[in-house]
N, C-alpha and C positions, 0 to 999 in steps of 0.2 A: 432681582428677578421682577420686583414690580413695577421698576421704573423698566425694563425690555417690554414687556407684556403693553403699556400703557405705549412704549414707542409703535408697539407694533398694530394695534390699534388706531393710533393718529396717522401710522400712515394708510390702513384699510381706509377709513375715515375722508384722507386727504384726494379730492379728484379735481381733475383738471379745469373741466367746463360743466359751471354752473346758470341756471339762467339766470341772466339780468336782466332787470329793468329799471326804465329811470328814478322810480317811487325809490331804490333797493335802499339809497343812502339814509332815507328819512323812515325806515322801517326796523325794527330789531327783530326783524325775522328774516331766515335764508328759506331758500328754495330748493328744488329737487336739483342732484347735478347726476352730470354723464361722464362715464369713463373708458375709454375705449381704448386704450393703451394695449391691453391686452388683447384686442382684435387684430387694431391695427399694422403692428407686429408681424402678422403673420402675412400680410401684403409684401408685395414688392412696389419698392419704393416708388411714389407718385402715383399708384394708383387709388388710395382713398382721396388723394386731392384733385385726380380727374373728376371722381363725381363730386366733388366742391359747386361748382357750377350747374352739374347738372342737377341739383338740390336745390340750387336758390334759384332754378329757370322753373322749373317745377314748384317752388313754394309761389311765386309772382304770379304761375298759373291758377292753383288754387284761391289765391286773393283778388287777383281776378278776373275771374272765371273766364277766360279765355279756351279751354280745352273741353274734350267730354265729359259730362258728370255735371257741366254746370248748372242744370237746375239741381242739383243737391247738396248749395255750399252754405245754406242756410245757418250752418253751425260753424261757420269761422267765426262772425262777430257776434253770435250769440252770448258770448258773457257781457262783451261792453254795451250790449243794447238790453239788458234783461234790467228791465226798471223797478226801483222799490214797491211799488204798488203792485205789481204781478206778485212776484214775493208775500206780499201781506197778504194776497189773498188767497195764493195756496196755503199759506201759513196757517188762515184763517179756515179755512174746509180741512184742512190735516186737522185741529183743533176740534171741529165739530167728530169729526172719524173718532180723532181720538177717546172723546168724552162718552160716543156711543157705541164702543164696540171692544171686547175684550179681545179680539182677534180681527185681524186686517185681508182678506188674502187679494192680493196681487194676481189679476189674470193675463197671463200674456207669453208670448215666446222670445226667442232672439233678441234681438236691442229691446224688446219692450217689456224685458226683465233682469234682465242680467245687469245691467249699468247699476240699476239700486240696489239689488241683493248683493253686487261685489261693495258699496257702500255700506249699506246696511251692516252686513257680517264681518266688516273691516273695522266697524265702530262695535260692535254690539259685543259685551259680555260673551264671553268661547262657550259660556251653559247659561246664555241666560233660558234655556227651552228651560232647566230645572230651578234656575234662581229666580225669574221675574215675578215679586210683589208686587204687578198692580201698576206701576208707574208709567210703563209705554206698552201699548199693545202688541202682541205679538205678531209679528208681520208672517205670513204663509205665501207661497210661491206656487201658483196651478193653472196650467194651459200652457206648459211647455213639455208635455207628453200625452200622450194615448193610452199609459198605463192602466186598467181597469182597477186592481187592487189599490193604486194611490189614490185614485180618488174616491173609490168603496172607504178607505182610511181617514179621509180626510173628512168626509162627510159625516161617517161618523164622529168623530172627535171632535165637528161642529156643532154635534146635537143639542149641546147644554153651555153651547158657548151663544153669548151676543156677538155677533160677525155682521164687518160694512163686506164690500165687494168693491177694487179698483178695475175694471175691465178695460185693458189697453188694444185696441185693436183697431189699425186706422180705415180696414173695409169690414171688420164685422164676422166673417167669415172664414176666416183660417182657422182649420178646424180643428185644432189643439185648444185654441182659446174659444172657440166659440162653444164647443159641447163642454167645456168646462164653466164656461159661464151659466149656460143653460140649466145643468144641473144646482148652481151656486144659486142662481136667483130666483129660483122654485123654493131650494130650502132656505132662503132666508124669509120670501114672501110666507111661505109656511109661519116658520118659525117666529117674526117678527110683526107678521101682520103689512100691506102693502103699506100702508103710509109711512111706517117706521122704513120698512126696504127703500123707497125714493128715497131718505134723507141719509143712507147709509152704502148705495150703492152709486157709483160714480165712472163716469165714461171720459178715457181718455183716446179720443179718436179725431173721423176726418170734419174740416169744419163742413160741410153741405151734404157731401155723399156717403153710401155705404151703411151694410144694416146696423151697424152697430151706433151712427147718427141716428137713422130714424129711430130704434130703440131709446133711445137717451130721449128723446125731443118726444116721444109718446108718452113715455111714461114720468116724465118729468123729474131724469133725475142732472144733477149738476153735472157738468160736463167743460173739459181742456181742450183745445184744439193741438192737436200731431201739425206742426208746419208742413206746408206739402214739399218745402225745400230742404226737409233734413230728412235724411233716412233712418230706418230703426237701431243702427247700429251706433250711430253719431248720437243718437236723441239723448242720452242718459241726462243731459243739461236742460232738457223742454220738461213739461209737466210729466211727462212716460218717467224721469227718475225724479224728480223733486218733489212731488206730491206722495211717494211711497217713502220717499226718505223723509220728510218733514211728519210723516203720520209715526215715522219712528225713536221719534223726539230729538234727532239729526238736525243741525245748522247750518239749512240751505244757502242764507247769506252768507257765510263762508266758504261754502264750497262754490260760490259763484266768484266768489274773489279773489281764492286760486285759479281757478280756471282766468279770471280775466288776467289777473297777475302773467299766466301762462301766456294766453293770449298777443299783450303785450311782448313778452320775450321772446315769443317765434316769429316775428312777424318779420316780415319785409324788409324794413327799417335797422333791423340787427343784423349782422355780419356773420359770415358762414362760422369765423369761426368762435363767436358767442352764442350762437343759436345749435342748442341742444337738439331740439327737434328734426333740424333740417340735416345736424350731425350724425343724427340716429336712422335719415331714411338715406343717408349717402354709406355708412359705414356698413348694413345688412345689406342694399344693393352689393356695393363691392366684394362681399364675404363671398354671397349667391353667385353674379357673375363673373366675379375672374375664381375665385377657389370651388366654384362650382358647392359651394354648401349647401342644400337645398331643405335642412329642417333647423328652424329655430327653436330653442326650448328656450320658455321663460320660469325663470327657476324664483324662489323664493325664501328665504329661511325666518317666516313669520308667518304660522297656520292662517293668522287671519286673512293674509292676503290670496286666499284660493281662488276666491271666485271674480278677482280682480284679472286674474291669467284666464279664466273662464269668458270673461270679456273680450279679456285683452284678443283671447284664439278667436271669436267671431268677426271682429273687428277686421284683424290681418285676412284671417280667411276666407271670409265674403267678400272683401275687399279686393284681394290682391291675386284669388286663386281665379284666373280667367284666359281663356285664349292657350291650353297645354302650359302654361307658366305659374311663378309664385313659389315662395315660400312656404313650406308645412308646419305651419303655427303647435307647437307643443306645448307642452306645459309637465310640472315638476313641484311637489313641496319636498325641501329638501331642511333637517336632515333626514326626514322619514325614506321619501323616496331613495335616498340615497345605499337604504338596504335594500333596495326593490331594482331600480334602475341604475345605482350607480354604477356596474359590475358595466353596464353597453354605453354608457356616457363614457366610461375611460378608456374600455379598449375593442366598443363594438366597430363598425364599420362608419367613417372619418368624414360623414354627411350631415356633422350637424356645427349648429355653433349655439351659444348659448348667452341671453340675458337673463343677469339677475338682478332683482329688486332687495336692497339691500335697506334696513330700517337704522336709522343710527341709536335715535333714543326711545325705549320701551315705557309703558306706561306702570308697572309695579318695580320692584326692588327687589328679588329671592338670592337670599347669599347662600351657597353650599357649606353644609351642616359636618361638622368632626364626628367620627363615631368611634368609639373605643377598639372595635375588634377589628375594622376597616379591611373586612372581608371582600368588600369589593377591590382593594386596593386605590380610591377614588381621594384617599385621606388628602392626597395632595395640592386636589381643588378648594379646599380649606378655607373660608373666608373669601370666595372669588364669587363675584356675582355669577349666576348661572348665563345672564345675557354677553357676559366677558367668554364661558365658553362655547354659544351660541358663536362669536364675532370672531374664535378660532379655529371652530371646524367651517365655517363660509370661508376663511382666509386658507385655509389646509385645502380648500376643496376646490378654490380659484385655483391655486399654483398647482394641482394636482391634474384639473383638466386641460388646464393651458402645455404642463409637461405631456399630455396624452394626444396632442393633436386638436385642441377645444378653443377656437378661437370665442374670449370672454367678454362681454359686452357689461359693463355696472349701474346700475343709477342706484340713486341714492335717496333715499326719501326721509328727511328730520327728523319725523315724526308722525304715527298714525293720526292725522288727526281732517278735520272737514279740507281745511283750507289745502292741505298737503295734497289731497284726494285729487281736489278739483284741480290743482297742476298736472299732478300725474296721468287723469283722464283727457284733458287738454293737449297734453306733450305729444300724449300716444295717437289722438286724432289728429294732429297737426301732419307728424310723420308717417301717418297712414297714406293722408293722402300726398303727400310727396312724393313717396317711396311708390303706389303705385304708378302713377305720372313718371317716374328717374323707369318704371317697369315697362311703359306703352299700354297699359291698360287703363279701363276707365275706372276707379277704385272707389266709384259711386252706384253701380248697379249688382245685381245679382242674376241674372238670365239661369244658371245653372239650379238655381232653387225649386226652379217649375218643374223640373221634371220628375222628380218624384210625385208632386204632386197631381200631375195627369195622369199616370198609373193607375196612381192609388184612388183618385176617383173613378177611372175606367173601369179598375176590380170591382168597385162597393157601386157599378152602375147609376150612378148620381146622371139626373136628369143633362142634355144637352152632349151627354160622351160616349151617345152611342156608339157612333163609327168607331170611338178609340177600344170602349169595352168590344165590340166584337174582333178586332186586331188582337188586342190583348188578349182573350182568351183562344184565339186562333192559334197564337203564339205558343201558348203554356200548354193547346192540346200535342202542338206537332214535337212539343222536347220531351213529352212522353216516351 
């Protein structure tokens, strides 16, 4: 029974296309791989290899930059051009943060916080909120809502803490982060005294314009420049994630060298069918256009990886949702969800298909414990590591969706660890922007994000929206 269990294992384990590169021979380490077996399947034949071509016309575009979006490709060769010295000296300002502040918060929304806190909480202790003595600051996340009570919450719980401020915002003014900064660096100048605030609060923004530059350059606090060629959803690899992750005692240089690792393996230079990347924005197009699937779930069976699929939905979704078209980016921790959601995964209505992020090796050991009365009836898991039945309710759960109509996409990732990361956040932007480009959109802009926000300053009458606030309240009297 142990040697079935371990076959069955190495074949969950075994996938077809992994990425390479030419360093891989002189390296003892593997990379993240892709499986699509179970998607493709569900095609009729030739058509994942129609979009073959149009993957790698599309990937040529994004390198370069011949289509729309190209002022915002800044982040393709972002890993092979990030030089030791930049590195040292975020290193070097994480360092100062660290030594002066028992708590860090992070201000910012969309890409200019999510890239690091899905890092962050991928690397960090499941409780370090209740285990941490002292060793890394506690990193906090504020200016990605309007909630009043969280920040009533947080402020207080700041009272009796030493706190720096990373304020990410590359005009200053988006006003989740900015009325969240405003109240954060009242109470720290409060609480710490201004001199001590300049050396503890820090601006990650635009290099010349925007109020959150003049703020920075007034009061003299250290300050990252937002390239104006990389968008917020791409930046997790510019100072917006590497300066919250490095204050988290995270190994930026490693996660630059998956990422470049990545880099390397998607490019141009690799063949459709070694390149994972280019495989993953031809196999979702094809699911979407000929099976007409129209919602991805990225499913997961490693808690840690939550807010990696929290990334991952901005990314596809701001990306790719443009022009009535796109994919509806979802997400899933499974096996939790799988008492919540899995009952419409297996036999609700046959519009979705799903990617899962699969972990091969765990970071502890927990082997299932014998009990004498084995009231549960579990006696039989007996000496089986718990991550061994972790790797058979994801394999029960693959052939179960697949038999339900669920075409299953796999990657694979070795290990939680920096380097692993920075592949994995690489892969996904490489294939973002393919996969829009294989869609006809331009998978570098947002136009739909304004319009909420011209409402919502119309309602709150904010200087310059006259004409809109009296439309709008015109509006809201005549549906009376």
């Amino acid at each position: 029974m142990k040697l079935l269990t371990s076959c069955i294992i190495g074949a969950l384990l075994v996938l077809p296309s992994c990425a390479k590169t030419k360093t891989d021979k002189n390296k003892d380490m593997s990379n993240i791989c892709l499986d699509i077996s179970k998607a493709k399947s569900f095609l009729k034949e030739g058509v994942y290899e129609y979009y073959g071509p149009k993957a790698m016309s599309a990937l040529k575009a994004v390198e370069d930059g011949t289509r729309e979006g190209n002022d915002f490709l800044g982040w393709v060769n972002l890993p092979s051009s990030m030089t030791p010295e930049f590195l040292v000296d975020i290193k070097e300002e994480a360092r100062l943060l660290r030594e002066n502040c028992q708590v860090i918060v992070v201000a910012g929304i969309g890409g200019s916080y999510l890239g690091s806190r899905a890092v962050i909480e991928a690397m960090s202790n499941s409780f370090q909120w209740l285990t941490n003595k002292g060793e890394n600051p506690t990193i906090l996340f504020a200016g990605n809502n309007i909630g009043e009570d969280y920040l009533a919450e947080l402020c207080d719980y700041l009272k009796d803490k030493t706190f720096g401020v990373i304020n990410i915002s590359k005009s200053g003014t988006t006003t989740e982060t900015a009325l969240a900064f405003r109240l954060l660096r009242k109470q720290c100048e409060d609480q710490r005294g201004k001199e001590m605030a300049r050396k503890v609060i820090v601006a990650i923004t635009d290099a010349k314009k925007g109020a959150a530059r003049v703020t920075a350059d007034q009061e003299g606090y250290k300050s990252y420049v937002i390239p104006n060629n990389v968008g917020g959803r791409f930046s997790v690899l510019t100072p917006v994630g590497l300066l919250p992750i490095a204050c988290a005692g995270l190994d930026i240089e490693q996660l630059i060298a998956g990422a470049k690792t990545m880099e390397e393996a998607t490019s141009t230079s690799v063949p459709f069918d070694k390149n994972i990347s280019a495989q993953y924005a031809a196999i979702r197009n094809a699911i979407y256009m000929d099976l007409g699937k129209k919602i991805e779930i990225l499913a997961n069976f490693q808690p840690k990886l939550h807010f990696i699929a929290e990334w991952w939905k901005q990314l596809y979704g701001e990306s790719e949702g443009k022009d009535q078209k796109g994919i509806f980016p979802a997400s899933v921790d499974f096996t939790t969800d799988l008492h919540s959601m899995g009952q419409w995964i297996q036999d609700g209505e046959r519009s979705i298909f799903e990617t899962v992020l699969s972990v091969e090796k765990t970071q502890h050991t927990i082997y299932f414990p014998h009990d004498d009365q084995n009231l549960d009836g579990l006696n039989f898991l007996e000496g089986k590591r718990v991550d061994e039945v972790n790797k058979m309710a994801e394999l029960g759960t693959q052939l179960a969706h697949v038999d339900g109509g669920v075409p299953n996409i796999r990657i694979t990732i070795p290990e939680i660890n920096e380097y692993y990361l920075g592949q994995l956040i690489y892969f996904f932007e490489k294939a973002c922007g393919i996969s829009g480009y294989i869609l006809n959109v331009n998978p570098f802009n947002q136009p739909g994000v304004e319009a909420y926000k011209k409402n919502m300053f119309a309602l709150l009458n904010k200087p310059g929206y006259e004409t809109e606030s009296k439309a709008i309240q015109e509006r809201l009297s005549s549906s009376k």
